[in-house]
C-alpha positions as CSV (number, residue, x, y, z in Angstrom):
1,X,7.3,11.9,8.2
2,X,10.8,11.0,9.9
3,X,9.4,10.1,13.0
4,X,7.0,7.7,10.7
5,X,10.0,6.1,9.3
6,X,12.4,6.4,12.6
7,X,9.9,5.4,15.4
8,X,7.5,2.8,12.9
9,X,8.9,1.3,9.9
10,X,12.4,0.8,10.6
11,X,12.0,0.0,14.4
12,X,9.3,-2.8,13.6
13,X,11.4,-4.2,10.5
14,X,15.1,-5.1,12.2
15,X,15.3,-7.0,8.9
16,X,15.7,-3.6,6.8
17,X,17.2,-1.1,8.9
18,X,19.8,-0.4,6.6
19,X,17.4,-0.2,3.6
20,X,15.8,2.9,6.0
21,X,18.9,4.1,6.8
22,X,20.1,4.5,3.2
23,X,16.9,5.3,1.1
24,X,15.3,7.9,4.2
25,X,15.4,10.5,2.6
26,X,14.2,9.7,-0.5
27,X,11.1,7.6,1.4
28,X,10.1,11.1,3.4
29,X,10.0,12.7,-0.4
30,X,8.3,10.5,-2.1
31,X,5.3,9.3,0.6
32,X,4.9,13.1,0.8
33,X,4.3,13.9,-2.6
34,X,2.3,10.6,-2.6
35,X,0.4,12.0,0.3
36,X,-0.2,15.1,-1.8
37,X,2.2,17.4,0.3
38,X,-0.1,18.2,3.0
39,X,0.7,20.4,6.0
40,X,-0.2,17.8,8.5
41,X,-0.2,14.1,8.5
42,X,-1.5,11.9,11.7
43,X,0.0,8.3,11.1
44,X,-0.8,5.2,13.4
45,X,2.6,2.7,13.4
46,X,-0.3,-0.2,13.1
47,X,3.2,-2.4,13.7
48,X,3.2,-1.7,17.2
49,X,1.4,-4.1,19.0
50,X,-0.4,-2.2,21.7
51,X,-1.7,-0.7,18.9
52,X,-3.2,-2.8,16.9
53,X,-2.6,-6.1,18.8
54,X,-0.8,-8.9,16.9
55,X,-3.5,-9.8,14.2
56,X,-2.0,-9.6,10.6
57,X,-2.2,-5.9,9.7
58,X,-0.4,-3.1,7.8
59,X,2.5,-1.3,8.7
60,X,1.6,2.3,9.3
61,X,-2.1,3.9,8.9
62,X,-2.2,8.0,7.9
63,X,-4.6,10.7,8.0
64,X,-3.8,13.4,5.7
65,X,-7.3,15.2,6.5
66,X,-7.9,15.0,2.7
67,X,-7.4,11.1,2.0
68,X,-6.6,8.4,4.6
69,X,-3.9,6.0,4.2
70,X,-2.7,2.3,4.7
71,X,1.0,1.7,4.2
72,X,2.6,-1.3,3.9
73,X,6.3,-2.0,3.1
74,X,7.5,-4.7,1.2
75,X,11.2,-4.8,0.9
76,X,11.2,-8.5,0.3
77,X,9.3,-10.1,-2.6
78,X,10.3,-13.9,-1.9
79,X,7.5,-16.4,-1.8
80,X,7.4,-16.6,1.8
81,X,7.1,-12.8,1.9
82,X,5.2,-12.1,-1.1
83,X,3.2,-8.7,-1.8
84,X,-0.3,-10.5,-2.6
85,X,-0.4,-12.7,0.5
86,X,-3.3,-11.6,2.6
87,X,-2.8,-8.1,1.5
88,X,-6.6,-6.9,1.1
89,X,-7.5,-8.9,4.7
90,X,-4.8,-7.1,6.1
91,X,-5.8,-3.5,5.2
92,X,-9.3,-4.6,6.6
93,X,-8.3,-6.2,9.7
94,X,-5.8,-3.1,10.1
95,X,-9.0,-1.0,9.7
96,X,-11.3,-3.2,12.3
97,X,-8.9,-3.0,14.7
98,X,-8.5,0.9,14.5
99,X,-12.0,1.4,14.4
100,X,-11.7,3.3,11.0
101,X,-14.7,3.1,8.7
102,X,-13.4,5.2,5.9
103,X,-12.1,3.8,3.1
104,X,-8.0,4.1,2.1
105,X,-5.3,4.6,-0.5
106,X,-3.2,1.3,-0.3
107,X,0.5,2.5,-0.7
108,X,3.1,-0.5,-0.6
109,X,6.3,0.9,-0.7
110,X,8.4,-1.4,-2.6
111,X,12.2,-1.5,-3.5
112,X,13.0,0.6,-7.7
113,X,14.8,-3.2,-8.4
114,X,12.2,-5.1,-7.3
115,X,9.1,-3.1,-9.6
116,X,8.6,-5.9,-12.2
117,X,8.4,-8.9,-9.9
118,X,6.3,-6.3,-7.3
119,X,3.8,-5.5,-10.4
120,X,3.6,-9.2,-11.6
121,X,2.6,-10.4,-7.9
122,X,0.1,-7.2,-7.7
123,X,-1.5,-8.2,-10.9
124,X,-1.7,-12.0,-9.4
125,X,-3.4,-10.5,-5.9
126,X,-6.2,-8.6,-8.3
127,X,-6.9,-11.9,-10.2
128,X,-7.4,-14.0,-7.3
129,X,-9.3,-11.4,-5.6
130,X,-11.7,-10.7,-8.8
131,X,-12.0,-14.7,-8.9
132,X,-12.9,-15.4,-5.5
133,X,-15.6,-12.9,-4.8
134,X,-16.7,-12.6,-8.6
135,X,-15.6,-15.6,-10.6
136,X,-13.8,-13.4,-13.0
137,X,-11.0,-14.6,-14.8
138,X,-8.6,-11.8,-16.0
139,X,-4.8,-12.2,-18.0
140,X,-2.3,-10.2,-16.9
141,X,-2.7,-7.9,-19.7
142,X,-6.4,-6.8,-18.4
143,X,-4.5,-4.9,-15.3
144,X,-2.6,-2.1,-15.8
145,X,0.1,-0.7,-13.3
146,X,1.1,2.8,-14.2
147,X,2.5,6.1,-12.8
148,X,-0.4,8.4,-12.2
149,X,1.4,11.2,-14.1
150,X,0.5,14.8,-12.1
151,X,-1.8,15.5,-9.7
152,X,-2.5,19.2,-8.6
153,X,1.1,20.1,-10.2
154,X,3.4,17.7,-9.0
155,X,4.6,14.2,-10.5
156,X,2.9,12.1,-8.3
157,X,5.6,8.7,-7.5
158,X,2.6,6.8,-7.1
159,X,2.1,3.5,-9.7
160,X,-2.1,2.8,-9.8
161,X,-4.0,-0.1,-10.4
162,X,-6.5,-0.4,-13.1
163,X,-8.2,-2.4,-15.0
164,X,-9.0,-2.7,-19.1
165,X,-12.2,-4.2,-18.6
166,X,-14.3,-5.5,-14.7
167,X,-13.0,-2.4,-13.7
168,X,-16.4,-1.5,-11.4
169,X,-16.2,-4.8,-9.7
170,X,-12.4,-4.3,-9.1
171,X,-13.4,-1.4,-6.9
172,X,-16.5,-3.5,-5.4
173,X,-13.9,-5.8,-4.6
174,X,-11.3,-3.0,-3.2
175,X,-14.7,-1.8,-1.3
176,X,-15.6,-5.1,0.7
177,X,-11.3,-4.6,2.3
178,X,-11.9,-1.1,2.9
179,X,-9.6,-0.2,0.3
180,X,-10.5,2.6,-2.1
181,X,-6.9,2.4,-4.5
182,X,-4.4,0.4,-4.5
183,X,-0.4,2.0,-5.4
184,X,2.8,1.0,-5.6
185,X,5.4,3.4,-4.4
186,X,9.0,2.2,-5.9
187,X,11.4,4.0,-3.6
């Protein structure tokens, strides 16, 4: 998990490397237990170009054997850099390019003092989603971002997405990006 946060996320995002630096060990705990502390993990740094070319895609893709994973870090929530923009096209051009046909957890790792305005731009992303493939009209209240509570014994730090009502064509929606969950990971 170092080498994912060494070698990927910090050497691709020159912006942040003190961020990295300062929060590292709390990152390598936290996408662990978000990655349900498995004994192996095979992660892709989709960041690298010879990788994944230089299409819009995620940061990092993992393999746990058990679930498969798309990570993106957002560490700035300005409108230029916002968590919604192209987020779902990303995850599926990420995909594309990798060849990957399973669907993924999204985890966007996200700063503990930016969780309001990160939830508020989330819920925004699901709207628009749910009203340009569905022409469903949700409030803000209809989605609700929560921590999943424990899974298998351990606090999970993962916050999910769902939905009070549309929920099954949410995950149609999720399903046409190759997305299976979508999770905020406030580090």
């Amino acid at each position: 998990m170092e080498e994912l946060i060494e070698e990927c996320l910090k050497k691709y995002d020159k912006d942040h490397k003190n961020f990295y630096e300062t929060h590292k060990e709390e990152m390598i705990s936290k996408l662990l237990k978000a990655f349900g502390n498995p004994t192996s993990i095979k992660y892709t740094c989709t960041e690298d170009p010879q990788v994944s070319g230089t299409s819009r895609r995620v940061d990092a893709y993992a393999d746990t054997g058990t679930n498969k994973y798309a990570v993106e870090v957002k560490l700035s929530l300005t409108t230029g850099a916002s968590l919604g923009r192209g987020l779902s096209r990303k995850v599926k051009e990420t995909l594309e390019s990798l060849n990957i046909s399973d669907r993924v957890i999204l985890v966007i790792v996200i700063p503990e003092s930016s969780l309001e305005n990160a939830r508020d731009q989330l819920r925004r992303h699901v709207m628009s989603i749910l009203r340009g493939l569905f022409n469903i009209r949700l409030g803000q209240d209809d989605i609700v971002i929560r921590y999943q509570g424990l899974i298998e014994n351990v606090e999970s730090p993962l916050m999910t997405v769902r939905l009070k009502r549309h929920n099954r064509e949410f995950l149609n929606a999720l399903r046409e990006f190759g997305i299976k969950e979508i999770a905020l990971l406030p580090i």
